[in-house]
C-alpha positions in Angstrom: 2.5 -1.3 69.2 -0.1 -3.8 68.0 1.1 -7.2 67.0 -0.6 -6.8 64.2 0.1 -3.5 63.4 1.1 -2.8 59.4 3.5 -1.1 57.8 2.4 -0.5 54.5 5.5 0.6 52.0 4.6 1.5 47.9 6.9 2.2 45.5 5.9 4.2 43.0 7.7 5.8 39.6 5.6 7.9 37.4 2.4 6.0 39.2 0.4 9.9 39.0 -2.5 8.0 36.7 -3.3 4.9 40.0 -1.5 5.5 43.1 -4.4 8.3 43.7 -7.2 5.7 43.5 -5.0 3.4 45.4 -4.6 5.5 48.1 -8.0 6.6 48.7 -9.1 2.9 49.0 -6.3 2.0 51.6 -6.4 4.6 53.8 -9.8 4.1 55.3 -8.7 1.1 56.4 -5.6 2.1 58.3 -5.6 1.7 61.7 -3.7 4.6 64.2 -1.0 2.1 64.9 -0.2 1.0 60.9 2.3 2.9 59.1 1.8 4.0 55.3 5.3 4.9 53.5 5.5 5.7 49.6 9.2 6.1 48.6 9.3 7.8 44.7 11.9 6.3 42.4 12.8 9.8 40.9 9.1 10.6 39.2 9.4 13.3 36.3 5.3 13.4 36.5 2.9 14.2 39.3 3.2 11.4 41.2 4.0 13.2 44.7 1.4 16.0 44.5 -0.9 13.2 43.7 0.6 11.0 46.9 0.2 14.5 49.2 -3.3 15.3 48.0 -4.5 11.6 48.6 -2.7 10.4 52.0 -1.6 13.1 54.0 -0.4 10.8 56.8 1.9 9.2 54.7 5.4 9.5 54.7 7.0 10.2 51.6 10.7 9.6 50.6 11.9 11.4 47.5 14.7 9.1 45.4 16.9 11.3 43.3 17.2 8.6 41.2 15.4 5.1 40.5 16.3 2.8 43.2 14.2 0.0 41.8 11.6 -1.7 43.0 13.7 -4.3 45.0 16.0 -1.6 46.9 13.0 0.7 47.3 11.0 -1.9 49.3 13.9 -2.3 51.3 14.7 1.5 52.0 11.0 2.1 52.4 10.3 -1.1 54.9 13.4 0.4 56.8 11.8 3.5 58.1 9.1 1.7 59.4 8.8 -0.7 62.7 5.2 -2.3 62.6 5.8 -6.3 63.2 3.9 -6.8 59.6 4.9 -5.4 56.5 2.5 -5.0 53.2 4.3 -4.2 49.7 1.6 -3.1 47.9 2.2 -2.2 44.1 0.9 1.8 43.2 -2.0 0.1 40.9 -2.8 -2.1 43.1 -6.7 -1.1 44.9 -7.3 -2.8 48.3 -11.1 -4.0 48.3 -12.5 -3.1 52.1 -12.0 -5.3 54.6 -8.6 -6.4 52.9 -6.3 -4.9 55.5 -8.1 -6.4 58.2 -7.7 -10.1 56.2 -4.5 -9.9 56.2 -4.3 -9.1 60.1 -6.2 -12.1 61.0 -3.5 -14.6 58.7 -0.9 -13.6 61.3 -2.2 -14.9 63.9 -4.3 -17.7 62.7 -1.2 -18.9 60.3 1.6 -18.5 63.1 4.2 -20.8 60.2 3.3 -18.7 57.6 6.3 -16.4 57.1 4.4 -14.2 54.4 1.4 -14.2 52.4 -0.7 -12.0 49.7 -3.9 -11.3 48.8 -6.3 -12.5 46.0 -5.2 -9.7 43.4 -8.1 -9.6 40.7 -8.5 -7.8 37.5 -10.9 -6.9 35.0 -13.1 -5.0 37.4 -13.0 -8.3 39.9 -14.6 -11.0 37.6 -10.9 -12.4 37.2 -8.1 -13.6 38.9 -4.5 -12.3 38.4 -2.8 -14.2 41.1 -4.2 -16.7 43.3 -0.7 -17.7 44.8 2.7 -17.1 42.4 3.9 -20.5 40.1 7.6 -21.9 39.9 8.8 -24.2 36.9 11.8 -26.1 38.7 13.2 -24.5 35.2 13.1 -21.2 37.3 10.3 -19.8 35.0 7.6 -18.2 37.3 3.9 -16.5 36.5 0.7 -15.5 37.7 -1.2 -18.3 39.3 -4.4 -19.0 37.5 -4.4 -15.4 35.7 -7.2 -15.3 33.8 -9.2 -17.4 35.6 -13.0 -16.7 36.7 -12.8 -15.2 40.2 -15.3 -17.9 41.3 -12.4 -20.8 41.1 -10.4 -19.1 43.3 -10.2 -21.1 46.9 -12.1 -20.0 49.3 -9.7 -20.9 52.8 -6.7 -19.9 53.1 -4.2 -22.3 51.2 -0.3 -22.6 51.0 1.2 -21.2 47.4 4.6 -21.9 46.1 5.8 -17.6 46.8 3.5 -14.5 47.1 3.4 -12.1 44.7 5.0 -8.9 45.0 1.9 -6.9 44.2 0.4 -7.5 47.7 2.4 -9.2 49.8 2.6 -9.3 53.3 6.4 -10.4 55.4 6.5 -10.9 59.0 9.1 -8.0 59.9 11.3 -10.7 61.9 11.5 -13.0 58.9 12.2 -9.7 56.3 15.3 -8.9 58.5 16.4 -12.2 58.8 16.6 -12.7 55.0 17.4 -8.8 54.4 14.8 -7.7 52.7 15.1 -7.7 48.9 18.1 -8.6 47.0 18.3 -5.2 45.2 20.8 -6.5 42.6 17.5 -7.8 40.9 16.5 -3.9 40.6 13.0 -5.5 39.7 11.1 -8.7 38.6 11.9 -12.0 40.2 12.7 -10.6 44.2 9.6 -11.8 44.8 9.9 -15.3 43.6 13.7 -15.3 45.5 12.5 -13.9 48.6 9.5 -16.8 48.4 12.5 -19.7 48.2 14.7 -18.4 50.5 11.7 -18.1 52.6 11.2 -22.1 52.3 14.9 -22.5 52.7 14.4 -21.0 56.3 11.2 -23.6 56.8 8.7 -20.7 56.9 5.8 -21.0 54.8 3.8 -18.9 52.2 0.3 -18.5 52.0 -2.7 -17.4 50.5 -5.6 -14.8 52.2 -8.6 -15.3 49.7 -10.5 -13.3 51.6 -8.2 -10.1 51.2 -9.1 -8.6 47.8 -6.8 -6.5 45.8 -7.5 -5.2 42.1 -4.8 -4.7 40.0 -4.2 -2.8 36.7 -2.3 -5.8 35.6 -0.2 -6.0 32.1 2.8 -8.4 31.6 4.4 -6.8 28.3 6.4 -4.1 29.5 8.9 -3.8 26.6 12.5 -6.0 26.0 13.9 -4.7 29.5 11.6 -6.5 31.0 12.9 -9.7 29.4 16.5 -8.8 30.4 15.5 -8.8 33.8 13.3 -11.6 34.0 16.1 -13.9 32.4 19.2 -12.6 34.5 17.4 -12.4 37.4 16.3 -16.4 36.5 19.9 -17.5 37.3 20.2 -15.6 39.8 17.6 -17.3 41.5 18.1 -21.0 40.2 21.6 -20.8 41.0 21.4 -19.3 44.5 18.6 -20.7 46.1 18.2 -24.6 44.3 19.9 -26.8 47.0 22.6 -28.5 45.3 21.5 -32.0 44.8 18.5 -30.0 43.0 20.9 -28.5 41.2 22.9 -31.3 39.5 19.9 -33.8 38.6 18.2 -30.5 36.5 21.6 -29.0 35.1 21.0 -30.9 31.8 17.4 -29.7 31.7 18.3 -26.2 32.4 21.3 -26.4 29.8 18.9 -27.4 27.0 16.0 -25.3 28.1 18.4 -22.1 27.4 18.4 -23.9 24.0 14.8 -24.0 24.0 14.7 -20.4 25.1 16.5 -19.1 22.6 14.1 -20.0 19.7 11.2 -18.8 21.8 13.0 -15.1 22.2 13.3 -15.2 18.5 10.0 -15.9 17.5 9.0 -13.2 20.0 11.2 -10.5 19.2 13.3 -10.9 22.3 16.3 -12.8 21.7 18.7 -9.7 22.0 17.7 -9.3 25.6 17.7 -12.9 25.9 21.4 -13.1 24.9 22.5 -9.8 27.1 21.1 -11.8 29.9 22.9 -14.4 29.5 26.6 -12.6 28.8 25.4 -10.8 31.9 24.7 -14.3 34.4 28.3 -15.0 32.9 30.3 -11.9 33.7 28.1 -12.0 37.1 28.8 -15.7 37.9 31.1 -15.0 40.9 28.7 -12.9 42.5 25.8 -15.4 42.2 28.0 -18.5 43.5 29.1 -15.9 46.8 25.8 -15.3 47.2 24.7 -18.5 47.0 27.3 -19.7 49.5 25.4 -17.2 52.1 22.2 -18.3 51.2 22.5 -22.0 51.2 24.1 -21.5 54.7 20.6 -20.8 56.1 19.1 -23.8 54.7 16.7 -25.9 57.0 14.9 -28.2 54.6 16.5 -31.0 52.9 16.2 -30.5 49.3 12.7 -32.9 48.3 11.4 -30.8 50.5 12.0 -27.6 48.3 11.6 -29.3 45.2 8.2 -30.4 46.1 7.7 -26.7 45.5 7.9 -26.7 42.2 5.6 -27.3 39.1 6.6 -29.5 36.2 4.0 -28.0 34.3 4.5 -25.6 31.4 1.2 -23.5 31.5 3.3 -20.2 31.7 0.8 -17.7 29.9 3.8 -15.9 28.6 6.3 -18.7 26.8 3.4 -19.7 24.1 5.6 -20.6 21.8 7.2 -23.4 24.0 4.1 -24.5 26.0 2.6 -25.3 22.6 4.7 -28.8 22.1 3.3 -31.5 23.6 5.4 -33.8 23.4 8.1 -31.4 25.0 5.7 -31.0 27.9 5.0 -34.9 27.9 8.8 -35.4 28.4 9.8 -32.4 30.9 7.0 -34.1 33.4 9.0 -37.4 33.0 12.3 -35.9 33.7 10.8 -33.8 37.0 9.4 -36.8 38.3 12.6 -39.0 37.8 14.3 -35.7 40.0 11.6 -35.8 42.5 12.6 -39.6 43.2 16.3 -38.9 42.9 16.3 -35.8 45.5 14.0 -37.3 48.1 
């Protein structure tokens, strides 16, 4: 097999209205040794026919229930062997020449352990993620969404974790970390795949010249918040080295604070307050798995931290990102841990 061969996996659940379109703009660019898997999450729509009808060389695994999005990349990257692996999202259209983009970062980039594409919206005249963002609060988002597509860079750069939507793992690097944890079910993998990525000393990068265009929306309804909150500790609490840890736990204590308010101006605060009864009653899960995860660390901890942002330009948190003088004082704080940890 080629060495850089890819195994494209999507995971789709009731995706009949784009994985068609999707389809029919990667396939032309498979090569005879890539691999294309789409693994259904239990779709009550039309979603296979429309899989069948659009990439007959794919192979498609039925769920008889929804797996997730986390366990159905790691069932779907399972029945595959090419060395690279591209989790591409069902409303997510490869531009051409995107494949072949991707290829070239494995060689060129040889300590890049994974890397996306520039996904792009609005017909292509804007970014949706130029490289993922990580508060050291835990809170992640879009890089530059929303930005001209003009701004983006123009040479491959190094980003703080790739984004799920088109994201491309070394297959050596996905087993070593096992995949997905599918306890997140979705939102957030991504972002804990990215650290536990650094934790290993493998880096994350950027392929500008690999376009993707997404159908992108961020309000998906008060799951979403659930998930995005649990799955937040999750996260913070297994993968922030522990020095990190204990310079932030005030900050993170009066952020939930913080939080709170901000879930009840936007409607959320009931999911916000299930997720946090559920990090509770969860707590000795997360600490066992963060005893397996910190065991793989090779970076001392300012080395992770210098991952994350102090800034609070999250698109979706208005109602905290609004306070400056909030802002003002959370930049203080970081830098004081930066000093402290390195």
């Amino acid at each position: 097999m080629r060495d850089d061969a890819i195994a494209v996996v999507i995971v789709t659940h009731e995706s009949a209205k784009g994985v068609r379109a999707t389809l029919e703009a990667l396939s032309p660019q498979l090569l005879d040794a890539d691999e294309l898997v789409v693994l259904d999450n239990f779709s009550g729509d039309a979603t296979v026919a429309a899989v069948r009808g659009a990439a007959p060389r794919a192979l498609v695994l039925e769920q008889e229930r929804n797996l997730g999005f986390a366990a159905g990349c790691n069932v779907g990257v399972t029945a595959t062997s090419a060395p690279l692996v591209l989790l591409l999202n069902p409303d997510a259209q490869p531009a051409p020449g995107c494949l072949d983009a991707l290829r070239r970062i494995a060689s060129e980039r040889p300590a890049w352990g994974a890397w996306q594409a520039l996904v792009t919206m609005g017909d292509g005249k804007q970014i949706n993620t130029a490289g993922n963002v990580i508060h050291y609060l835990g809170m992640a988002w879009a890089g530059r969404c929303g930005d001209p597509l003009d701004t983006a860079p123009q040479r491959p750069v190094e980003v703080a974790f790739a984004s799920g939507a088109a994201l491309v793992i070394r297959r050596d690097d996905w087993v070593r970390l096992g995949g997905f944890d599918e306890r997140y079910f979705m939102y957030g993998e991504d972002l804990d795949l990215g650290l536990r990525l650094w934790l290993a000393n493998r880096r994350i990068g950027l392929a500008p010249d690999a376009r993707v265009e997404h159908d992108y929306e961020f309000a998906k309804g008060g799951r979403k918040w659930f998930l995005l909150e649990r799955n937040r500790w999750w996260t913070i609490v297994s993968d922030y080295p522990g020095r990190l840890l204990a310079f932030l736990l005030p900050a993170l204590l009066l952020a939930e604070l913080a939080l709170l308010a901000v879930a009840a101006r936007g409607g959320w605060l009931g999911e916000k307050l299930r997720a946090q009864l559920a990090v509770l009653r969860e707590l000795p899960q997360i600490l066992a798995r963060r005893r397996r995860v910190q065991a793989g660390c090779r970076i001392s901890a300012g080395e992770f931290a210098r991952r994350l942002s102090a800034e609070l330009d999250n698109p979706n948190l208005g109602g905290l990102v609004d306070v400056r003088p909030l802002a003002t004082l959370q930049r203080w704080y970081w830098a004081l841990v930066l000093r402290l940890v390195s």
